[in-house]
ZAGU-972356 format. One record per residue (C-alpha): residue in one letter; x, y, z; residue number from 1. Coordinates in steps of 0.25 Angstrom, whole numbers, plus 5000, padded with zeros to 4 digits. Each point is the difference from the previous one (the first is absolute). Layout:
BEGIN
A|X|Y|Z|NUM
...
***
This chain:
BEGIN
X|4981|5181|5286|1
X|4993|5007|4991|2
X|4995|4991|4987|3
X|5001|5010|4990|4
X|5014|5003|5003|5
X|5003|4984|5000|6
X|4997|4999|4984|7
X|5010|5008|4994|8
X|5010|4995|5010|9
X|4996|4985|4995|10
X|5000|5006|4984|11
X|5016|5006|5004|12
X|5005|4988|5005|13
X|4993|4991|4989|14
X|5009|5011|4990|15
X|5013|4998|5008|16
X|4998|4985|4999|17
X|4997|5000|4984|18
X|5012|5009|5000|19
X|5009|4990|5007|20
X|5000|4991|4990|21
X|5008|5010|4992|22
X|4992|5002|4988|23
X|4998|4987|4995|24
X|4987|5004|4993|25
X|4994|4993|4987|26
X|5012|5002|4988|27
X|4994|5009|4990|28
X|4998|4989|4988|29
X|5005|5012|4991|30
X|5015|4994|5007|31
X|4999|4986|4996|32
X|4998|4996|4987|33
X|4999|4984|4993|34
X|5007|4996|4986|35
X|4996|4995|4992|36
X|4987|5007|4999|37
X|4991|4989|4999|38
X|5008|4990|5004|39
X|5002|4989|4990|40
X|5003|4984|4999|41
X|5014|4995|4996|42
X|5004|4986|5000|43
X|4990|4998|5009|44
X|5001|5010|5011|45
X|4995|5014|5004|46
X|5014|5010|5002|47
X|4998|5014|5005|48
X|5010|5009|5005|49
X|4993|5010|5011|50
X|5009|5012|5001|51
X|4995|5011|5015|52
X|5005|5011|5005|53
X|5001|5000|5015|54
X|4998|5017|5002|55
X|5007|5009|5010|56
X|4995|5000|5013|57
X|4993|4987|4996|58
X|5006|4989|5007|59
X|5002|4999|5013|60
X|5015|4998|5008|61
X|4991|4986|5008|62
X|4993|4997|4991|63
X|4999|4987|4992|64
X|4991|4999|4986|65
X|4998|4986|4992|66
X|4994|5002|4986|67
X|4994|4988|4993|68
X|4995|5002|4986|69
X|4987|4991|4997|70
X|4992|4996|4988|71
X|4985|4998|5002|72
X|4993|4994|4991|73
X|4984|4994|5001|74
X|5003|4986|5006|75
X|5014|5003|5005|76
X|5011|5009|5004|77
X|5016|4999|4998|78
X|5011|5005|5010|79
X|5012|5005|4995|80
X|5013|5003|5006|81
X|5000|5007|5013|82
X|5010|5011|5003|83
X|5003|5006|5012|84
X|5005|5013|5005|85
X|5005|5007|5015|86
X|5001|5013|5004|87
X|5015|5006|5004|88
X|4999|4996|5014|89
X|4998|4984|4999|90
X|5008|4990|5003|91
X|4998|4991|4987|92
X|5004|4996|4987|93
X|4989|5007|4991|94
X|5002|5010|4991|95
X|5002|5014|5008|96
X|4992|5011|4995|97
X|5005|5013|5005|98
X|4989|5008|5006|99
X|5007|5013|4997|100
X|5001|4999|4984|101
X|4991|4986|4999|102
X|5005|4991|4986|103
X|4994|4993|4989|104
X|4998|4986|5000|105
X|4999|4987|4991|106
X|4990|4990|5002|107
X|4999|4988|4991|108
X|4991|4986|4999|109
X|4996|4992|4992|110
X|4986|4992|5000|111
X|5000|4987|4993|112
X|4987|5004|4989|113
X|4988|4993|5001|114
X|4989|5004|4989|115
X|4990|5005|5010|116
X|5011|5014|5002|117
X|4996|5005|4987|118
X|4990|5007|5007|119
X|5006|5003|5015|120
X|5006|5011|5009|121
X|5012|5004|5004|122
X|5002|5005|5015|123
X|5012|5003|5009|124
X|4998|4995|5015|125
X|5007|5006|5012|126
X|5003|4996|5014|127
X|5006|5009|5008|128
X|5006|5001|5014|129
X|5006|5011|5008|130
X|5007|4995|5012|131
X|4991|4990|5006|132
X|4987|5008|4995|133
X|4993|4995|4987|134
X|4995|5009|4989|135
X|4990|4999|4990|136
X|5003|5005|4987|137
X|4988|4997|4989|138
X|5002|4993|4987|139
X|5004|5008|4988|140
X|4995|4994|4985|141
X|5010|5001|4989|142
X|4997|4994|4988|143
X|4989|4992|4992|144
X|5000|4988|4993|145
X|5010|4990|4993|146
X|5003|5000|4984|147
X|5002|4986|4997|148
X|5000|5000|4985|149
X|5014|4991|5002|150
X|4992|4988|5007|151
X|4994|4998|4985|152
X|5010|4992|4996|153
X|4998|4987|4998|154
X|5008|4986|5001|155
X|4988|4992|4994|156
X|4999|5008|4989|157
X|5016|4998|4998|158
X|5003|4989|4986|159
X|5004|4986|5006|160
X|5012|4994|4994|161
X|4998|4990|4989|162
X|5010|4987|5002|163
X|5000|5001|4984|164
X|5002|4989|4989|165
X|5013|4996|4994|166
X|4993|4997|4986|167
X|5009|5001|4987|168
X|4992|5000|4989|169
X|5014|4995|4992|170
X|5010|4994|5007|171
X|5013|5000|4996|172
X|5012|4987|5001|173
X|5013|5000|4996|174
X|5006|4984|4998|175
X|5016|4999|4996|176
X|5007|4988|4994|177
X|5014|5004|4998|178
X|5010|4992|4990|179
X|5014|4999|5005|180
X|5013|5001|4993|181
X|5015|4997|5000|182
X|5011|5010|5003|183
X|5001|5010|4987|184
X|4990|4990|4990|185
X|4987|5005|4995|186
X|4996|4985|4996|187
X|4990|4993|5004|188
X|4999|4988|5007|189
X|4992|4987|4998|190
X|4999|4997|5017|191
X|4996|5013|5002|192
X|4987|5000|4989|193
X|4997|4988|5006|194
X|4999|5005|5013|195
X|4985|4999|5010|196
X|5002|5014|5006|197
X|5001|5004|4981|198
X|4988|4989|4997|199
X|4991|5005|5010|200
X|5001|5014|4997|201
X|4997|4999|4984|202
X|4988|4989|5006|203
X|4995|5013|5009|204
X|5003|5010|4986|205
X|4990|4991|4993|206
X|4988|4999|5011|207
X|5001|5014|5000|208
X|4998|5006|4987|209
X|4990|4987|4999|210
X|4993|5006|5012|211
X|4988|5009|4997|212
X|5002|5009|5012|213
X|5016|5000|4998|214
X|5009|5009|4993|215
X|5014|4995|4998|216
X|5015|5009|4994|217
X|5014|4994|5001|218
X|5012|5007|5002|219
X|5014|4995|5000|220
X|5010|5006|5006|221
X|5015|4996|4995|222
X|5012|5003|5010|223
X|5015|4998|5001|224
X|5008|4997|5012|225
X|5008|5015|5004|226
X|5014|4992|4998|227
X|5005|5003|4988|228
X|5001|5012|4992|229
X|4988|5007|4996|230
X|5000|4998|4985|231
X|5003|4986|5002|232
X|4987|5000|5008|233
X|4992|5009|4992|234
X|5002|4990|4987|235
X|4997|4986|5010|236
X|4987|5006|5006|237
X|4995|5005|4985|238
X|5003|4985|4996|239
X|4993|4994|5012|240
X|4988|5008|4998|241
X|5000|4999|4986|242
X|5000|4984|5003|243
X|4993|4999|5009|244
X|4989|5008|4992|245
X|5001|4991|4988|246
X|4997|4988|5009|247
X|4988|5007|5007|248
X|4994|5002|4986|249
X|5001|4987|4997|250
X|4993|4993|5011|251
X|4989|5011|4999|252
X|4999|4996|4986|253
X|4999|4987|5003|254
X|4991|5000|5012|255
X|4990|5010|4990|256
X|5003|5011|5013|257
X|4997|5014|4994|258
X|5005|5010|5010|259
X|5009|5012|4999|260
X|5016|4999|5003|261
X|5008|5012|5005|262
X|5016|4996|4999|263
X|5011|5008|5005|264
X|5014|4998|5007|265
X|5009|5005|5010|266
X|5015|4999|4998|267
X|5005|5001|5014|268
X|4990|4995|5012|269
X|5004|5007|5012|270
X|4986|5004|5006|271
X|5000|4986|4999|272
X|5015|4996|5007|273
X|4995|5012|5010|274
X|4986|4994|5003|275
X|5007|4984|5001|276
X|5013|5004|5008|277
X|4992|5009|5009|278
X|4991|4987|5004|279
X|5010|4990|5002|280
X|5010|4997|5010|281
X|5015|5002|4994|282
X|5011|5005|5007|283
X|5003|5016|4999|284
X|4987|5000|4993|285
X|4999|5015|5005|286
X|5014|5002|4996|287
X|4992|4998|4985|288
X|4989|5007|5000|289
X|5008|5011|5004|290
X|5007|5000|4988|291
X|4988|4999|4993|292
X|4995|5014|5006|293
X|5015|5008|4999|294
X|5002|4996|4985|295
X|4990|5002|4987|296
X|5011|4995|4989|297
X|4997|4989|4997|298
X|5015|4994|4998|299
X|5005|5008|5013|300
X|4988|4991|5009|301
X|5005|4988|4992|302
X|5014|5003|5005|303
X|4997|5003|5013|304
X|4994|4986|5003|305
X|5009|4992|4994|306
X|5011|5006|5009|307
X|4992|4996|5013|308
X|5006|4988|4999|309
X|4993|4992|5011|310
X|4988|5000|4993|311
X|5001|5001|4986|312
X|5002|4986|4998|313
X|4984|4998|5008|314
X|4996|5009|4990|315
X|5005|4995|4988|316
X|4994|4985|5006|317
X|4986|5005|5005|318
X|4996|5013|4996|319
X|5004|5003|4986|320
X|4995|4986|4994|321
X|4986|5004|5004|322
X|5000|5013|4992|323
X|5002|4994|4986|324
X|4987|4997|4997|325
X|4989|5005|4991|326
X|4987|5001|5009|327
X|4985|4996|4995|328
X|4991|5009|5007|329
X|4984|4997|4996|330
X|4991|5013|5003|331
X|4986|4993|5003|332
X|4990|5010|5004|333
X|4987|4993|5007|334
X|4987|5006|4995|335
X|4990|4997|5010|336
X|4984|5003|5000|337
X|4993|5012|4995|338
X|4994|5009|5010|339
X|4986|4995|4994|340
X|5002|4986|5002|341
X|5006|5002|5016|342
X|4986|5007|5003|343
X|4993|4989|4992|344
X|5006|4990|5006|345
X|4998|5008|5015|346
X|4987|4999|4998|347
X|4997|4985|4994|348
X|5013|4992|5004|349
X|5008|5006|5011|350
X|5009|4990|5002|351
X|5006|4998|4987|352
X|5005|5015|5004|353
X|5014|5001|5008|354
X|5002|5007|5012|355
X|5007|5012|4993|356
X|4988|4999|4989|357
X|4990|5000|5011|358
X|5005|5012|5005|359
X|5001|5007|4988|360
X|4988|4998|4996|361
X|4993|5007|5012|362
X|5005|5013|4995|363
X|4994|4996|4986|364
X|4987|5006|5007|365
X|4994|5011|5006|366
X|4988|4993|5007|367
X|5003|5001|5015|368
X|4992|4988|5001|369
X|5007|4991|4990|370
X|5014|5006|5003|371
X|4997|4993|5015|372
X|4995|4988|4994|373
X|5010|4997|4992|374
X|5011|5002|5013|375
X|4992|4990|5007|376
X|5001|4991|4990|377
X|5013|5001|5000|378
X|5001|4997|5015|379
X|4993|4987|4998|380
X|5009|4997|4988|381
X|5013|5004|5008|382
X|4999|5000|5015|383
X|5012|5002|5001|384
X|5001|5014|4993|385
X|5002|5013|5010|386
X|4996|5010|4986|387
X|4988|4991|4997|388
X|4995|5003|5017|389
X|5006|5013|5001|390
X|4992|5006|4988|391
X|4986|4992|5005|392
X|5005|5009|5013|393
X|5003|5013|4991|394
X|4983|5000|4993|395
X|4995|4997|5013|396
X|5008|5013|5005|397
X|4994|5006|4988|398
X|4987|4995|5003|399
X|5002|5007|5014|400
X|4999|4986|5007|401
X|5013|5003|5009|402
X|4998|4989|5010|403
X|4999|4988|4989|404
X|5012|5009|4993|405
X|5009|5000|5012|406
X|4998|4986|5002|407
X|5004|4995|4985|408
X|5014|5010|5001|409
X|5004|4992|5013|410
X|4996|4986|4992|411
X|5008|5005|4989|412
X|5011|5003|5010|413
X|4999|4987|5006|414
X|5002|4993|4987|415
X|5012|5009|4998|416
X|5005|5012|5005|417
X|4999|5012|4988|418
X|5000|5014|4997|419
X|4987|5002|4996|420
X|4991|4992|5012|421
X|5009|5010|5010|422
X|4997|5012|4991|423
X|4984|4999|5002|424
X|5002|4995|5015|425
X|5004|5014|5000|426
X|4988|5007|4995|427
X|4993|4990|5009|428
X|5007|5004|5012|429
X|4998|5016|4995|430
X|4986|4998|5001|431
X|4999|4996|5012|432
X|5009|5012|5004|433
X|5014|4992|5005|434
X|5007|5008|4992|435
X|5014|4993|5007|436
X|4996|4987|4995|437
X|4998|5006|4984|438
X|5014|5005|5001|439
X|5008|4987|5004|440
X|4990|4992|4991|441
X|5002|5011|4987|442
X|5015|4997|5004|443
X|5000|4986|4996|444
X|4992|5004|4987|445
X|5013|5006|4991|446
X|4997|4997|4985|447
X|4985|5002|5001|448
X|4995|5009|4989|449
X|4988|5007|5009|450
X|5009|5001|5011|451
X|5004|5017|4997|452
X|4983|5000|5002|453
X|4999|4992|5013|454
X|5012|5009|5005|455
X|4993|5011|4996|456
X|4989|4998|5008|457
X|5008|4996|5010|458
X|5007|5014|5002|459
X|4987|5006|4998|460
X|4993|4993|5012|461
X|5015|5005|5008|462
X|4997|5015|4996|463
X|5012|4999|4990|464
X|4994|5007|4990|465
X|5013|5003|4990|466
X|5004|4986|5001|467
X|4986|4996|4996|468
X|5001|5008|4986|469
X|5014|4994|4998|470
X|4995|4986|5001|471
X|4987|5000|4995|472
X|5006|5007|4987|473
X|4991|5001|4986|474
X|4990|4990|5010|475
X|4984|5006|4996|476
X|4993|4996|5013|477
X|4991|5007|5009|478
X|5013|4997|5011|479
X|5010|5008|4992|480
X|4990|5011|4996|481
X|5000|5001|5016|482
X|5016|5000|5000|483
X|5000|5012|4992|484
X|4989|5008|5007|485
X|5010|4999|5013|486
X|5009|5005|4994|487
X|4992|5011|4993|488
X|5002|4998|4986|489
X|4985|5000|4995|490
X|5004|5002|4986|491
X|5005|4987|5000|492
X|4991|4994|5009|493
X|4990|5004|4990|494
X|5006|4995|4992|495
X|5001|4986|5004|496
X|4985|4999|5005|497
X|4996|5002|4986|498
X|5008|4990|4996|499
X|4996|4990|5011|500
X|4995|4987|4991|501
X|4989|4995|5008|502
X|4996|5014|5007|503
X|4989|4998|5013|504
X|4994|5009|5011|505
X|5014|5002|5006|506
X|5006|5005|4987|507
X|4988|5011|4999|508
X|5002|5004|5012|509
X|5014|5002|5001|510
X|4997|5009|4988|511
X|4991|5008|5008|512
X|5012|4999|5011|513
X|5008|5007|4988|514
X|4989|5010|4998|515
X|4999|5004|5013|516
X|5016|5003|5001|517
X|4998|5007|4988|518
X|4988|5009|5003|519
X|4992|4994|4988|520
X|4986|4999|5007|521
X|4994|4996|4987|522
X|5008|4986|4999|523
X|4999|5000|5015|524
X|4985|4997|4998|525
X|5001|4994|4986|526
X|5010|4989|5006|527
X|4993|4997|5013|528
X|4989|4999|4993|529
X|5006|4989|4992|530
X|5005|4995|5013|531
X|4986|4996|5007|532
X|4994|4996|4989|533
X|5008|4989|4999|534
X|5002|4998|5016|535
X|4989|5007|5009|536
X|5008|4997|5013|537
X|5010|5014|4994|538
X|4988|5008|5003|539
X|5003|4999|5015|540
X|5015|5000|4998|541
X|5000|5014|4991|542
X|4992|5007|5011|543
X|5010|4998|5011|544
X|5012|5001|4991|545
X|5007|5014|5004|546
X|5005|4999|4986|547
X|4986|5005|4995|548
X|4999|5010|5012|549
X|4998|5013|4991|550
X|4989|4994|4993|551
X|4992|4998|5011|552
X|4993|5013|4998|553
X|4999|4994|4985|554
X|4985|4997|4996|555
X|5003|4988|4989|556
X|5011|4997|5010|557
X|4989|4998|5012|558
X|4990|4993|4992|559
X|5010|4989|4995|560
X|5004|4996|5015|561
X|4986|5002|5007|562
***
């Protein structure tokens, strides 16, 4: 056979065969597009929503195509979700494409973010099969590059919960004596002044105005039983207190006590019937304090009582007796050291210091150093205090020593189970990424004033970025700066990054971060500038970071990050 007449016979069936395959060409990378665009990090992963357009005439009736989005990055590469489509005349369960009209199609994955795919490559892969005859379709690239501005938030950088003092600088106590008396008298009686329970109380009066650090007020109060009309028992009580005031005055006098007396009477005690018949155990005592809550008149209530016979005369035995009385209260208020002489004495004698004085007086400082100090002695002096360890914990957290800090929150734990030792166990398990674990362990930290922050960070590292602003509230840190550059309010994000107290490289460069969003080159560079003067390792981090992408061209931009 003639050669020259075999090669365009081979070239026609090479066609035909091509043809077969029904047009399953390269897509047209104009038909498929990725969102967002550049991906970005939230919570921790890499989302993107791929949506194509499978044209007419495209697919063919046999043919089967798997696509696979891929992100490549140098060192690595990460598979997303495979989706497969077939052709009208397939026997399977894939989503049909009809070859006549052909259909868009939704494609999504997500990547589980590792820093390296800040710089990386996004590609669609396809395998394709009609019949039993494979087909090679080439790669098609569809985006560059991860924005993971939302990976700067930081656990460590979080505030630890202090397990705080109870120091009082005054403390308050209140000590009764009461003075009893006989049904509708007013006079006093020798076996009642000569009671311990009346003896000791004037004893305590004197110690305490004698005390330096004590301040001491009395106040009677005078009552009258509610049996009996109420201006019988007006007049009774006004003599009881007025007695009873008399005699107090005298043995002050006596005893050379100088402290002021407040004096006043009640006619009718019935908070006081209320408060006894409630705590005790008569018969239709509900039946009573029923009455009390249906009748205000004083004379109808009385009324009332006396007609529930099966008790009244248990009341008139045991109840009202105890309310004719005047009661002695001493007001002693306990003044303890001066802020000056608790540092003082932190310093020189620790142990002549409390625990709640010890406590106290690590807040009395500033110095990193002697705050720890001073919580480490207060371990030794108290073993046994969970604060005392948890706040050795809490600097060492501070000091970015997490492993020593995680192991004082569990020995504090051990000694007893508290709010405040789970709370930072959470911002331990937060920067190790288990964010699992800092839920359930933020769960057993109710009451704990940092724990609106922890959470905070907590949603921030899920991607909740709303309920990070909520919970992070007025907080100035470089965390809810973040929060709010999520969300896309940079004015307050601005904000709040001028206000952070103890602002660092991560707090200049969000503020370039903010720049950028904002299309203000100048304090893009002014910021960023800031940034790696005080961490050099952010030169490298701006040059990859597609925030900063349109200033690439930027000559002040250029010689910063090369």
């Amino acid at each position: 056979m003639n050669k020259k007449f075999l090669l365009p016979l081979f070239v026609m069936v090479a066609v035909v065969t091509l043809s077969s395959c029904g047009g399953l060409k390269p897509l047209d990378t104009n038909l498929v597009k990725a969102e967002p665009q550049p991906l970005e990090a939230i919570g921790g992963q890499v989302p993107v929503t791929i949506n194509a357009t499978f044209p007419a005439k495209w697919f063919n009736k046999k043919a089967v195509v798997t696509i696979t989005p891929v992100l490549r990055y140098e060192g690595g590469e990460a598979w997303g979700t495979a989706y497969t489509y077939q052709g009208e005349k397939v026997r399977g369960n894939n989503q049909v494409i009809p070859q006549a009209q052909g259909a868009n199609v939704t494609m999504n994955s997500t990547f589980a973010y590792k820093p390296e795919m800040k710089k990386s490559e996004l590609y669609l892969t396809f395998e394709a099969q009609v019949g039993t005859k494979s087909v090679k379709l080439p790669e098609m690239k569809i985006g560059d590059g991860v924005i993971a501005t939302s990976e700067l938030a930081c656990a460590a950088t979080a505030t630890p919960a202090l397990a705080a003092d109870k120091f009082q600088r005054i403390i308050k106590e209140a000590y009764d004596a009461n003075i009893m008396f006989l049904i509708q008298q007013a006079e006093l009686r020798s076996a009642e002044l000569r009671k311990n329970e009346l003896t000791d109380w004037k004893q305590l009066v004197k110690d305490a105005d004698e005390a330096p650090n004590k301040n001491v007020a009395v106040e009677i109060s005078a009552y009258a039983s509610p049996d009996g009309g109420v201006k019988l028992n007006t007049g009774l009580a006004e003599r009881r207190e007025k007695n009873t005031s008399t005699y107090l005055s005298r043995e002050l006098k006596k005893e050379k006590v100088d402290v002021p007396v407040d004096a006043n009477y009640t006619a009718q005690d019935w908070e006081g019937f209320r408060e006894l018949v409630s705590k005790s155990n008569i018969q239709d005592k509900d039946l009573v304090l029923r009455v009390l809550s249906m009748y205000n008149d004083p004379e109808q209530r009385e009324r009332e009582i006396k007609n529930i016979s099966s008790v009244f005369k248990v009341l008139a035995d045991e109840i009202l007796p105890q309310l004719r009385r005047s009661r002695l209260t001493a007001n002693i208020e306990i003044i303890g050291k001066s802020d000056a002489e608790i540092s003082a004495l932190a310093k020189s004698n620790p142990a002549e210091l409390n625990e709640e004085e010890i406590l106290y007086a690590a807040t009395l400082t500033n110095d990193p150093a002697e705050k720890e100090a001073i919580y480490v002695k207060a371990t030794e002096l108290f073993p046994r205090s969970y604060r005392a360890v948890n706040n050795v914990g809490m600097m060492r957290f501070r000091a970015g020593d997490l492993v020593r800090a995680e192991e004082l929150f569990n020995k504090a734990n051990g000694i007893q189970n508290n709010a405040e030792s789970n709370m930072n166990l959470g911002l331990i398990a937060l920067t190790k990424g288990d964010k699992a674990k800092a839920q359930q362990l933020f769960g057993s930290a109710a009451g704990t004033n940092e724990l609106s922050e922890a959470l905070g960070v907590l949603y921030l590292q899920q991607g909740e970025y709303a309920k990070a602003v909520n919970s992070f509230g007025a907080t100035k840190s470089n965390n809810a700066a973040l929060a709010q550059i999520m969300v896309k309010d940079y004015s307050k994000a601005t904000q709040t990054l001028n206000a952070v107290p103890n602002a660092d490289a991560t707090t200049d460069y969000l503020k370039a971060v903010v720049a950028a969003r904002t299309n203000d080159s100048s304090a893009v560079i002014s910021n960023l500038r800031a940034a790696i003067a005080k961490d050099s390792s952010l030169k490298n981090e701006a040059a990859v970071d597609l925030e900063f992408a349109k200033y690439a061209t930027n000559s002040d931009f250029a010689s910063l990050v090369n």
